[in-house]
CHARMM-style PDB file with segment names, atoms N, HN, CA, C and O in Angstrom:
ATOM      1  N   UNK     1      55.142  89.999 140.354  1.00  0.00      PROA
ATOM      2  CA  UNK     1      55.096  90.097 141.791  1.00  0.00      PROA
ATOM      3  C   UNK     1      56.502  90.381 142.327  1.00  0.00      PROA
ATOM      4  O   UNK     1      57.597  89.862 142.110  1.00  0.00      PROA
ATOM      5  N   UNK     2      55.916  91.805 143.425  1.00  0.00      PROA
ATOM      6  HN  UNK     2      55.027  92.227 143.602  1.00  0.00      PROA
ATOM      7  CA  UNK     2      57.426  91.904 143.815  1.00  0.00      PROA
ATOM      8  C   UNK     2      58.151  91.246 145.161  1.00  0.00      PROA
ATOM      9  O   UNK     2      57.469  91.372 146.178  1.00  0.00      PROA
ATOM     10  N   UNK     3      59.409  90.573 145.329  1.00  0.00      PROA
ATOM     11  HN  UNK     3      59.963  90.470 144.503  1.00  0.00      PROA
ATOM     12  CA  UNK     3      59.442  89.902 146.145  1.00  0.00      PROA
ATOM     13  C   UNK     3      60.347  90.630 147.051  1.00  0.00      PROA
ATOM     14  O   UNK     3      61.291  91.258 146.573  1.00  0.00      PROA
ATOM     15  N   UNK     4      60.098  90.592 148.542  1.00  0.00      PROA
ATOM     16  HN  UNK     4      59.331  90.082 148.931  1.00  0.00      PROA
ATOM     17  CA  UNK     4      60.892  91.267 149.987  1.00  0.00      PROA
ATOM     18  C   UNK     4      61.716  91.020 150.215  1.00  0.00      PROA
ATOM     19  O   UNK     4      61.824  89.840 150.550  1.00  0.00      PROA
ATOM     20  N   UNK     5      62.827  91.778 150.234  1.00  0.00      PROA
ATOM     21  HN  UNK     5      62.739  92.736 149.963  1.00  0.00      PROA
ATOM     22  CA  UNK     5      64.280  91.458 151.233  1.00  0.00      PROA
ATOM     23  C   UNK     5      64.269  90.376 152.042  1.00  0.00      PROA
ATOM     24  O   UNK     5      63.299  90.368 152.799  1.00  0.00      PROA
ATOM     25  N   UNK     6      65.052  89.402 152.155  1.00  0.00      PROA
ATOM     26  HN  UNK     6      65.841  89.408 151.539  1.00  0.00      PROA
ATOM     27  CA  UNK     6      64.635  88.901 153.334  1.00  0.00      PROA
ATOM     28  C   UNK     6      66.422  88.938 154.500  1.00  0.00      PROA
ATOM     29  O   UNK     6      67.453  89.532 154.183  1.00  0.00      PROA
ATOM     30  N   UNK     7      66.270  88.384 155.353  1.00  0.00      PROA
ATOM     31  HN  UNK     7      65.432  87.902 155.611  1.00  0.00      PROA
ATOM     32  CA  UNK     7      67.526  88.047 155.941  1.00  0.00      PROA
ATOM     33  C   UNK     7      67.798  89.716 156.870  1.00  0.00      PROA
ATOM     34  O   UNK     7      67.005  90.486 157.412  1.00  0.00      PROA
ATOM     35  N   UNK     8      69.048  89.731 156.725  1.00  0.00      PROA
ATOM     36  HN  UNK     8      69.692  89.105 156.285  1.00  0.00      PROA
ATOM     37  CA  UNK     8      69.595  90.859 156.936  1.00  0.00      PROA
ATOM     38  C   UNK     8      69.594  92.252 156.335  1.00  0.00      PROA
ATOM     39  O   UNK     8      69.800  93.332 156.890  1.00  0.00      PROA
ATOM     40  N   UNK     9      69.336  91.995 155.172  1.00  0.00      PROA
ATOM     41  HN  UNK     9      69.168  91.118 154.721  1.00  0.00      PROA
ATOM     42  CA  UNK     9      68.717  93.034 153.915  1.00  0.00      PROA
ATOM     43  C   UNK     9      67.617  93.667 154.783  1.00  0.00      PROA
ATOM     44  O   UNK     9      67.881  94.824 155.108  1.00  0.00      PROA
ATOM     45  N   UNK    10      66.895  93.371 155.062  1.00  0.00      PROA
ATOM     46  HN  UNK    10      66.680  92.431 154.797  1.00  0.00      PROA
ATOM     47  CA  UNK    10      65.412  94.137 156.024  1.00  0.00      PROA
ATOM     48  C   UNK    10      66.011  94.942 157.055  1.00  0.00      PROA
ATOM     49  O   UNK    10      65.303  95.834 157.522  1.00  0.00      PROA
ATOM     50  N   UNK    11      66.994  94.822 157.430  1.00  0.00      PROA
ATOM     51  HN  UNK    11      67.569  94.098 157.051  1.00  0.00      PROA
ATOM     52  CA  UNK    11      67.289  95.651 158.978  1.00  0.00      PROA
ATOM     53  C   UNK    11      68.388  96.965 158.376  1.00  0.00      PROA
ATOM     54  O   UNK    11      69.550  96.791 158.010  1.00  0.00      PROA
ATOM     55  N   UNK    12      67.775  98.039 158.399  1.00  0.00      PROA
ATOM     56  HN  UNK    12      66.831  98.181 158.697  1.00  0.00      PROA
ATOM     57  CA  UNK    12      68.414  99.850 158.483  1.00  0.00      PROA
ATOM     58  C   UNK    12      69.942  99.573 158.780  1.00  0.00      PROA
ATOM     59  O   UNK    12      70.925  99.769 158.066  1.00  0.00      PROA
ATOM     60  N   UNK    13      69.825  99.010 160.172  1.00  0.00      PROA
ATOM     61  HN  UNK    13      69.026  98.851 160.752  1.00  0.00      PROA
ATOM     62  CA  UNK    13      71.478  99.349 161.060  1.00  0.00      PROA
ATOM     63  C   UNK    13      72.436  98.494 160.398  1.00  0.00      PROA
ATOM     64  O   UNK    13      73.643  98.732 160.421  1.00  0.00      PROA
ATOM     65  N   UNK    14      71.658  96.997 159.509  1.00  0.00      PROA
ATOM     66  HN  UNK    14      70.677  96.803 159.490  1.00  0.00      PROA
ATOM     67  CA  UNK    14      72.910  96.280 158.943  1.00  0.00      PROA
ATOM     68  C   UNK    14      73.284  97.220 157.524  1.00  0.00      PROA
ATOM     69  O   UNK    14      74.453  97.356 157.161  1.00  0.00      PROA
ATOM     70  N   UNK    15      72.498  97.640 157.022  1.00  0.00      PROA
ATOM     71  HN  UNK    15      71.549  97.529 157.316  1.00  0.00      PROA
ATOM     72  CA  UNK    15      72.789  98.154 155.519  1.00  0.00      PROA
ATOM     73  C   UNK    15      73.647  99.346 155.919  1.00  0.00      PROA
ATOM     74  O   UNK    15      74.716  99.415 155.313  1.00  0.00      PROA
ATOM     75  N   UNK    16      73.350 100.482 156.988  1.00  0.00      PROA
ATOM     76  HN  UNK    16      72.481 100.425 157.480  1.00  0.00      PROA
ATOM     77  CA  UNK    16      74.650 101.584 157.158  1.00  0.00      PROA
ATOM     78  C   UNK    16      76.095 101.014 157.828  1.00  0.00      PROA
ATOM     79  O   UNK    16      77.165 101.622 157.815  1.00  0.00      PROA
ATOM     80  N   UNK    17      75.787  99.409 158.535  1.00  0.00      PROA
ATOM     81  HN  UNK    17      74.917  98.915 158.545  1.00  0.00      PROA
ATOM     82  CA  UNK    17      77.449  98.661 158.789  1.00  0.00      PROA
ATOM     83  C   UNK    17      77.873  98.853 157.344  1.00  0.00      PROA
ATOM     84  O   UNK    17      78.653  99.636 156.801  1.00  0.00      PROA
ATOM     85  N   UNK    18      77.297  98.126 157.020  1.00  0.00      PROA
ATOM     86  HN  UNK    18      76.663  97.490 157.461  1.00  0.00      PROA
ATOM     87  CA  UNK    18      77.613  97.410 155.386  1.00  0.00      PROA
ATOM     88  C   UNK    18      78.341  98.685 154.469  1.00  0.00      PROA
ATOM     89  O   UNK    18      79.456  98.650 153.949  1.00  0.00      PROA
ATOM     90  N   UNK    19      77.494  99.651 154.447  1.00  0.00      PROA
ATOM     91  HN  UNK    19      76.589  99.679 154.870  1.00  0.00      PROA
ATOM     92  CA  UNK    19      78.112 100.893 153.638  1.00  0.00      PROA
ATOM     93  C   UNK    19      78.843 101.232 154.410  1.00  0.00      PROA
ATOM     94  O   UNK    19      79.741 101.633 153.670  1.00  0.00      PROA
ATOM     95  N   UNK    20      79.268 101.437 155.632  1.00  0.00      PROA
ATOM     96  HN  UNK    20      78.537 101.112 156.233  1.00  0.00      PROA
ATOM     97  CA  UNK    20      80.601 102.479 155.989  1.00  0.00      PROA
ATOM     98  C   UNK    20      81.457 101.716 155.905  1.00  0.00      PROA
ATOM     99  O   UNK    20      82.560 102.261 155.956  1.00  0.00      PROA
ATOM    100  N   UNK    21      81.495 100.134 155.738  1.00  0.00      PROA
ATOM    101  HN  UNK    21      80.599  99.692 155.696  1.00  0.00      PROA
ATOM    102  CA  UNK    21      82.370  99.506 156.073  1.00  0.00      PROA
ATOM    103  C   UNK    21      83.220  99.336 154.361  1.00  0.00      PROA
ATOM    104  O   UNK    21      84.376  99.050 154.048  1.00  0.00      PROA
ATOM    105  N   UNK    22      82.216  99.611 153.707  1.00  0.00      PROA
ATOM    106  HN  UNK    22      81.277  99.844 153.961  1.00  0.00      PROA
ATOM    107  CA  UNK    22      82.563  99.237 152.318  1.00  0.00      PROA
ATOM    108  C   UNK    22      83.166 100.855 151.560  1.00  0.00      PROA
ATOM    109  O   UNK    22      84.016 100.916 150.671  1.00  0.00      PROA
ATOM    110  N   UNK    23      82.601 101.806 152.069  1.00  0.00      PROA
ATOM    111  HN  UNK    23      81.911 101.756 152.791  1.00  0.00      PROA
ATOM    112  CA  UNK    23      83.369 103.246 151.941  1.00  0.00      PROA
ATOM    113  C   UNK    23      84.920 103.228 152.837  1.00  0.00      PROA
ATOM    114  O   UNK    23      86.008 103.407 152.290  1.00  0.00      PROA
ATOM    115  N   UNK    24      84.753 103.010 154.095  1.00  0.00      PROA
ATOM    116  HN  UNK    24      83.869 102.865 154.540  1.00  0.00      PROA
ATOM    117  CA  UNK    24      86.153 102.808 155.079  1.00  0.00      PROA
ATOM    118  C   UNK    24      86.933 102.132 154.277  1.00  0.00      PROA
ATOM    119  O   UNK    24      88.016 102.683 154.080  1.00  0.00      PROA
ATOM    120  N   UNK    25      86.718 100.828 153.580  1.00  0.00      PROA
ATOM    121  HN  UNK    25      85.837 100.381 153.740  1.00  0.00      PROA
ATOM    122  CA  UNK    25      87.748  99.668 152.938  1.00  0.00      PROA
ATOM    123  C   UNK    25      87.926 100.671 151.472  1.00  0.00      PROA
ATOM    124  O   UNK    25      89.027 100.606 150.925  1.00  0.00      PROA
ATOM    125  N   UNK    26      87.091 101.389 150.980  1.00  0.00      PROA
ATOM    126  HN  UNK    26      86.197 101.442 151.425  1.00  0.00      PROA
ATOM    127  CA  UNK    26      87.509 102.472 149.697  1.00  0.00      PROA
ATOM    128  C   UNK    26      88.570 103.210 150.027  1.00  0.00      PROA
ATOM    129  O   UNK    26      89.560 103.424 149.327  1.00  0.00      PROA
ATOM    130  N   UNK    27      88.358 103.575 151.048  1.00  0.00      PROA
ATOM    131  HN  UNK    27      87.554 103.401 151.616  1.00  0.00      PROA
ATOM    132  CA  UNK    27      89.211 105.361 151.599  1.00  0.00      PROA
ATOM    133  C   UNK    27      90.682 104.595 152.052  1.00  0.00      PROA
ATOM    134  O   UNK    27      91.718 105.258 152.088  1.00  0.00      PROA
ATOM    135  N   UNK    28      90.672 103.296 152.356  1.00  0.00      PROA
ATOM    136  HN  UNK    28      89.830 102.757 152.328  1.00  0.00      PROA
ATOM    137  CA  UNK    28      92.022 102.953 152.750  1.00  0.00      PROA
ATOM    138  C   UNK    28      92.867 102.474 151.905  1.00  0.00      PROA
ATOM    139  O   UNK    28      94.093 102.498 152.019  1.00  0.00      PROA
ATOM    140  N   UNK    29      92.018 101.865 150.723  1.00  0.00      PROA
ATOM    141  HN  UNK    29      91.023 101.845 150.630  1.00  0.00      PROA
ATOM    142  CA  UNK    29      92.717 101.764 149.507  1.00  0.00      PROA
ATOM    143  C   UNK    29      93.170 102.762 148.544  1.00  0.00      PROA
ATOM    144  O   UNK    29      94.188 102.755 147.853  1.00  0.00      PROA
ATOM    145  N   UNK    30      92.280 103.577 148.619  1.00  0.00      PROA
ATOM    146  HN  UNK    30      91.453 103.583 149.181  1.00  0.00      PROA
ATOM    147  CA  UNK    30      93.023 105.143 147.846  1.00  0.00      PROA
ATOM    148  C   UNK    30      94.374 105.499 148.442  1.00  0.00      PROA
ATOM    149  O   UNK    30      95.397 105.433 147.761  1.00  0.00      PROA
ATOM    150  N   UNK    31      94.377 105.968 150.022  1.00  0.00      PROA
ATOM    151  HN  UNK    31      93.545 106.022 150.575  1.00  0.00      PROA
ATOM    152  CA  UNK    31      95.136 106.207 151.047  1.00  0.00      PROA
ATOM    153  C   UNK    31      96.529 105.521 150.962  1.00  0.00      PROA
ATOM    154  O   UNK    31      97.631 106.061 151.071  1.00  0.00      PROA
ATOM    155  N   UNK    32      96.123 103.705 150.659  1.00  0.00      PROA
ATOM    156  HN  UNK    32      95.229 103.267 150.571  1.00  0.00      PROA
ATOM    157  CA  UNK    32      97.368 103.336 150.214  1.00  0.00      PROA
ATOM    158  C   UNK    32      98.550 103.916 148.861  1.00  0.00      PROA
ATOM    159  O   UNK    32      99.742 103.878 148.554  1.00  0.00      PROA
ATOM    160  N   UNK    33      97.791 104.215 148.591  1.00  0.00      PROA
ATOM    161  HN  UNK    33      96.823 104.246 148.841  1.00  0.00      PROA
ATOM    162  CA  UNK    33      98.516 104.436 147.329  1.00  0.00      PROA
ATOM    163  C   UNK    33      98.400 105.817 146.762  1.00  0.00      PROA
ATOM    164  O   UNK    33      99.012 105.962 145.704  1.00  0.00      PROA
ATOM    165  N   UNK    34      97.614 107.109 147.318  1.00  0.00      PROA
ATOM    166  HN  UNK    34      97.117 106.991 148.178  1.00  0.00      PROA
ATOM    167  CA  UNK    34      97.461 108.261 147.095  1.00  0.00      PROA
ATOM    168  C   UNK    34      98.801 108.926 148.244  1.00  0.00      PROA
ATOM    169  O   UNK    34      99.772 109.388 147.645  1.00  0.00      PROA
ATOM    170  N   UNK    35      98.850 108.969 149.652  1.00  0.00      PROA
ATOM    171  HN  UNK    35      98.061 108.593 150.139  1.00  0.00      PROA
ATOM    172  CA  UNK    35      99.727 108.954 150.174  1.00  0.00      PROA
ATOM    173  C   UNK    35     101.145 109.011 150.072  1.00  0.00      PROA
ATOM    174  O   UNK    35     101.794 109.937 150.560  1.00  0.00      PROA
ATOM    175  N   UNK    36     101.718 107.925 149.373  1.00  0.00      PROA
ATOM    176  HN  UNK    36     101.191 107.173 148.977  1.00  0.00      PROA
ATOM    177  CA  UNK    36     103.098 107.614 149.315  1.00  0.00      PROA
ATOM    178  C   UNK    36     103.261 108.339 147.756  1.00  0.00      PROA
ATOM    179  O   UNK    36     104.266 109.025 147.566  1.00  0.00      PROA
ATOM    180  N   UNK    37     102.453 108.206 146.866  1.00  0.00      PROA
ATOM    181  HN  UNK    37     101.638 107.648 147.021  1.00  0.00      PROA
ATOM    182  CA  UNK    37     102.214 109.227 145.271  1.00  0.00      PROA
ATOM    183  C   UNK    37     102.743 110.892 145.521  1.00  0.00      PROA
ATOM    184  O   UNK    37     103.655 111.520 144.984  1.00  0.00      PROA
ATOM    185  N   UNK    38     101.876 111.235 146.439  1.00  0.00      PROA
ATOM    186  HN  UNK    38     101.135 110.725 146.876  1.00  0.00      PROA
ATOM    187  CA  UNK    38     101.430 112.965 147.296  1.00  0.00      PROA
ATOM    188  C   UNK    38     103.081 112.930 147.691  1.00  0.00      PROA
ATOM    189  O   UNK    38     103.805 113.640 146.994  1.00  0.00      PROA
ATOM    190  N   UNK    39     103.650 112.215 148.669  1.00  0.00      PROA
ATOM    191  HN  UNK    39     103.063 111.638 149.236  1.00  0.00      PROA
ATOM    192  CA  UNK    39     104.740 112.685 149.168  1.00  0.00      PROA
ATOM    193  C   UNK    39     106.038 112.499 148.049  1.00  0.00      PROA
ATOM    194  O   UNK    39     106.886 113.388 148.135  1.00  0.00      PROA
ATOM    195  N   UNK    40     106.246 111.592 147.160  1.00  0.00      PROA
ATOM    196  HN  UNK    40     105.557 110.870 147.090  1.00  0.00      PROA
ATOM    197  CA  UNK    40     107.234 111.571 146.046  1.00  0.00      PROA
ATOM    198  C   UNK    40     106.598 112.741 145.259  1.00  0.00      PROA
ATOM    199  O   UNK    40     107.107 113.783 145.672  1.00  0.00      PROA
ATOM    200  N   UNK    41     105.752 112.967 144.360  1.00  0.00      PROA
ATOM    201  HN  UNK    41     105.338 112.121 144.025  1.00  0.00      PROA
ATOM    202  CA  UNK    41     105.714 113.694 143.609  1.00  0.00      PROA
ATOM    203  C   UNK    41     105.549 115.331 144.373  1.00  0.00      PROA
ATOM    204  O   UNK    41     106.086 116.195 143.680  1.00  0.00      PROA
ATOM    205  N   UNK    42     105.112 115.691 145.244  1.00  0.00      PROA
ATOM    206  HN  UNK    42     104.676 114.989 145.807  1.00  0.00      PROA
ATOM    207  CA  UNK    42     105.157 116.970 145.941  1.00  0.00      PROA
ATOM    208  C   UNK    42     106.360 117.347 146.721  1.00  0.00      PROA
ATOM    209  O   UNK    42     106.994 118.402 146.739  1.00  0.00      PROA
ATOM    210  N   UNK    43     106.525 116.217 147.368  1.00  0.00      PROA
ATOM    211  HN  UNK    43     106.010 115.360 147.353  1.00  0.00      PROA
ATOM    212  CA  UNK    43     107.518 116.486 148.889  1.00  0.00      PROA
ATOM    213  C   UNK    43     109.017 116.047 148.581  1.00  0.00      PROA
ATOM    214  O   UNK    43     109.929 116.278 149.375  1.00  0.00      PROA
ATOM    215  N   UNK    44     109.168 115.505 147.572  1.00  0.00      PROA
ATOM    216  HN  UNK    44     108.427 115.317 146.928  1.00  0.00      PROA
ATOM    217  CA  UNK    44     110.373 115.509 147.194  1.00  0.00      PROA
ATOM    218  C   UNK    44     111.147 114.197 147.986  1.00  0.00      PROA
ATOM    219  O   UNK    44     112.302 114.043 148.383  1.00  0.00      PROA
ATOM    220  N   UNK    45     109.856 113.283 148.016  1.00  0.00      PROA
ATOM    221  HN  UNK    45     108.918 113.408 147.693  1.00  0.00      PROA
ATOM    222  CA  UNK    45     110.650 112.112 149.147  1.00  0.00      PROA
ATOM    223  C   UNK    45     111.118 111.005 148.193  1.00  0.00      PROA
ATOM    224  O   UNK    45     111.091 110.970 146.963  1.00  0.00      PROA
ATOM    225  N   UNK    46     111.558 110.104 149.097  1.00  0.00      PROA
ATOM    226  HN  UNK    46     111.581 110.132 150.096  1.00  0.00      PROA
ATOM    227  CA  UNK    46     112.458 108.853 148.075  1.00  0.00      PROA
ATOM    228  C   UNK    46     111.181 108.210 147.798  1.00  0.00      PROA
ATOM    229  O   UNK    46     110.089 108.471 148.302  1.00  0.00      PROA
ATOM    230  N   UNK    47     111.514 107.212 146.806  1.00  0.00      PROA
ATOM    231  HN  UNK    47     112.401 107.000 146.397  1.00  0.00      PROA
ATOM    232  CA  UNK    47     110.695 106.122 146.665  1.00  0.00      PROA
ATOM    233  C   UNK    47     110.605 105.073 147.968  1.00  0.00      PROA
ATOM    234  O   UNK    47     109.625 104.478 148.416  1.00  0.00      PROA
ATOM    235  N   UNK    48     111.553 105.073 148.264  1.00  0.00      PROA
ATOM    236  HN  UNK    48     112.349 105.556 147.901  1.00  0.00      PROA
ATOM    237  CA  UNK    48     111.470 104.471 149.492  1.00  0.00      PROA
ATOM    238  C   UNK    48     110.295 104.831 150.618  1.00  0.00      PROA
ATOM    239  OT1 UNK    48     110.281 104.251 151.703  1.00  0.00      PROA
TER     240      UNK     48
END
């Protein structure tokens, strides 16, 4: 027997918070550290 979501799991609008919020917190962690990578190794900037 299969058993139903219950809680917040059942509602559409919480599960697309949930994913953009969990893609947004991805993209800012790449960002941290893809960013400052891109400009030393391309742009010729300090480590600083």
């Amino acid at each position: 027997m299969e058993s139903k979501p219950s809680g917040l799991w059942r509602h559409r609008d919480f599960l697309y918070l949930w994913a953009s919020q969990t893609v947004s917190s991805a993209g800012s962690s790449v960002t941290t550290i893809a960013l400052p990578l891109t400009a030393v190794l391309y742009l010729d900037a300090s480590a600083a």
